[in-house]
C-alpha positions, 0 to 999 in steps of 0.5 A, a space after each residue: 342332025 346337024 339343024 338340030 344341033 343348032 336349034 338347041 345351040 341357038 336355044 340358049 340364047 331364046 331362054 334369057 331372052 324369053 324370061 326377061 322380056 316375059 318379066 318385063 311385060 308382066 311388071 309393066 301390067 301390073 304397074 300399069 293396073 296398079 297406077 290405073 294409067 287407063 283413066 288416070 294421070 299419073 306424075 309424069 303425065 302432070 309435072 312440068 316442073 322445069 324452067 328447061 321446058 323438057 316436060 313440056 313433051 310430057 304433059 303434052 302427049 299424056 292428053 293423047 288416047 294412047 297412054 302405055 309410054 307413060 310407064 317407060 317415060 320419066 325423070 332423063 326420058 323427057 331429055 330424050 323425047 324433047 332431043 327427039 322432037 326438038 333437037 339441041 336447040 331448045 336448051 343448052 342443058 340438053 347438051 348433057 345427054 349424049 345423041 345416040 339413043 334419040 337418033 337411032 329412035 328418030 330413025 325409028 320415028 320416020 316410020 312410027 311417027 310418034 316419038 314417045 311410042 318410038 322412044 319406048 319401043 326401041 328403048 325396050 328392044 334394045 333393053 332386051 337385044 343386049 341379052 344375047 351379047 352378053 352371053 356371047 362374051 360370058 361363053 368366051 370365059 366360061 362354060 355356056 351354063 355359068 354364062 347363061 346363069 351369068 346373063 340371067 342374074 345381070 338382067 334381073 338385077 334392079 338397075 340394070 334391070 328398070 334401066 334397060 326397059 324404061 326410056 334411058 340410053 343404058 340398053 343401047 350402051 349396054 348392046 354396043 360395048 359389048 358388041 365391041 369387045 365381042 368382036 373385037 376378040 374376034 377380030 372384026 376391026 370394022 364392027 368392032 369400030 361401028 360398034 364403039 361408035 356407038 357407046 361412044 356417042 351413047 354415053 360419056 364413059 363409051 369411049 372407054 371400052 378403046 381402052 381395052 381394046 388398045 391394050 390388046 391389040 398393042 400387045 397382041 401386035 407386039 408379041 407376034 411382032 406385026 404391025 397393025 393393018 391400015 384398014 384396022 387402025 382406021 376402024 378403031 378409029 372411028 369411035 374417036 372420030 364419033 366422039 370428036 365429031 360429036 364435041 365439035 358440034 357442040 362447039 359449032 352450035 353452042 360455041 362450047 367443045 365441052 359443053 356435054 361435061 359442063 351444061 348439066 343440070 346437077 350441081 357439081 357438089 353431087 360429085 364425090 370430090 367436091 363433096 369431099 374437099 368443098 361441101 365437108 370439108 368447109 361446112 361439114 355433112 349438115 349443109 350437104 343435106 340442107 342442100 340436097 333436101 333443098 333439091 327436093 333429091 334426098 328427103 329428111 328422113 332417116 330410113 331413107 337417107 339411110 338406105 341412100 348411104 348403105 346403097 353407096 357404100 355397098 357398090 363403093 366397097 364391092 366394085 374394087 373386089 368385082 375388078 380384082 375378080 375381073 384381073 384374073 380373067 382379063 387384064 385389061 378389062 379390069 384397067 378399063 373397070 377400074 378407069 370407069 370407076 375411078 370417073 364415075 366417083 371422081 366426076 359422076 353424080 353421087 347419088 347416081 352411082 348404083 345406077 352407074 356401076 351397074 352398068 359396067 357389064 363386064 365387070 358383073 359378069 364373073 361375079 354373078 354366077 359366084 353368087 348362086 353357088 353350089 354350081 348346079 343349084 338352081 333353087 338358089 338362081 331362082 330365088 336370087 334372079 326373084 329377090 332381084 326382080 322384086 327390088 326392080 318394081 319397087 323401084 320401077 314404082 319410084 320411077 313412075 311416081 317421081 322419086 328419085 331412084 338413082 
């Protein structure tokens, strides 16, 4: 009686798992048929565009028999497949991609030995293994159906969706930030530290989930008058460890400790502050785009660059809400949202944010199952995860063709 309970229990995490990663497969054929990848080339199987030389790679192994990594692979994925193969030494602009992703799939290249097929397949793992991570922290404040309609929605949702099967490091962010939090409130110091570690050298923003973490256990010591355990302050530790360790080998290689925040490809009038106070406020939004359209990133035409600033707009306004949602869960997750926020528009890309807040798994999570309301209705799921999944083609399509989605 007892295993049976437990089957049924585990099964709810097989159920995600399972239509995702179906959903995932059956887009990838039909991409793959219809792009003709068995007999023809496609876009990043011929670009070789950049004066960087990280497509170098591409071109390279798209002369091989074995051609199904080409729908995982393009735009950042070749950064990837070169650290991979290459090291940082090849470019200094590569110091812009974080190590995590390309060393645990050289890891996993010491026994493949071929990188693009290492890249994928432990890319589209990972992109699947977050699932149940996911639902393990929803089940922590909420009811194990909402948390499993919660994981269900979050994975089809377009970026998260594409971003976490193509070959880019969000799975593997997604899957350690969680994981910390997760066992965190657990109260497994050390995996809750290993796992930080991980979405610190993952991403620039994984250092942030020790925000939350901090506020917590400074409270919770705090209010039951303990001093926190050596053996614990060493573990949460480690991810600035990591991440110290990580900007020290940017300084001993490049000579520059910030070089991951300073060597990247995209010129800093992208970012939302620069936009603001140096593109348009000295020469007005014409000389935006004349700049964007001369980086062949924003096209002229009207539906386009009207669906790019509807795009933005909807996840600027939407994410103060998800946060005031997330503060009456979890104050200190929402301090966490909202720094991340606060970064992404300040410092991030601009035309890259969708992408960006996407990936803010926990501030996601009280909102999705609130979008399929009246609570048991699963005709309104069904037809919200399928309006999803059809975005997440169309731009898993971009993706392969080379326009830039995000």
């Amino acid at each position: 009686m007892n295993d049976a309970w437990n089957a049924k229990a585990f099964s709810r995490f097989i159920i995600p798992i399972i239509i995702l990663s179906s959903a995932k497969f059956i887009a990838g054929l039909f991409l793959y048929h219809l792009l003709g990848m068995s007999q023809s080339d496609t876009y990043w199987m011929t670009v070789n565009w950049s004066s960087e030389g990280q497509n170098d790679l591409l071109v390279l192994k798209a002369n091989q028999v074995i051609r199904w990594p080409y729908l995982f692979i393009g735009w950042d994925s070749a950064w990837y497949l070169s650290l991979l193969v290459k090291g940082y030494v090849f470019s200094s602009q590569s110091y812009a991609f974080f190590p995590g992703l390309s060393l645990f799939s050289w890891l996993l290249n010491l026994i493949i030995n071929n990188p693009s097929i290492s890249l994928t397949i432990f890319s589209f793992v990972i992109g699947i293994a977050w699932l149940p991570g996911y639902q393990l922290v929803a089940e922590s404040y909420m009811d194990k159906s909402d948390a499993m309609k919660s994981t269900l929605i979050y994975g089809f949702f377009p970026y998260v969706f594409l971003f976490s099967t193509v070959a880019y490091a969000e799975g593997l962010f997604l899957l350690s930030t969680l994981a910390a939090w997760y066992f965190f409130k657990k109260n497994k110091f050390l995996y809750t530290g290993i796992s930080a570690s991980i979405a610190t050298i993952t991403r620039s923003p994984g250092i942030f989930i020790m925000i939350p973490i901090f506020i917590e256990a400074l409270g919770t010591y705090k209010h039951e008058r303990k001093s926190l355990k050596l053996k614990n302050l060493c573990s949460l530790a480690l991810p600035v460890l990591s991440f110290t360790s990580w900007l020290y080998y940017c300084k001993l290689t490049l000579d520059n400790w910030l070089a991951p925040f300073t060597r990247s490809l995209w010129d800093q009038g992208y970012s939302l502050l620069t936009l603001l106070f140096r593109i348009l406020s000295q020469n007005g939004i014409q000389s935006l785009l004349t700049n964007a359209n001369a980086s062949g990133i924003l096209p002229y035409d009207f539906p386009r660059i009207a669906l790019v600033v509807v795009s933005l707009i909807i996840f600027i306004i939407l994410s103060p809400i998800l946060i005031r949602i997330l503060s009456r869960y979890e104050k200190s997750l929402a301090i966490y949202s909202a720094t991340y926020f606060l970064g992404i528009l300040a410092f991030g890309t601009l035309l890259s944010i969708p992408r960006f807040i996407s990936f803010l798994p926990l501030m996601w999570m009280f909102f999705m199952p609130k979008m399929s309301q009246p609570r048991k209705s699963k005709t309104v799921m069904i037809t919200i995860c399928a309006f999803f999944y059809f975005l997440a083609i169309i731009l898993w399509y971009g993706f392969l063709t080379g326009e830039f989605i995000s």
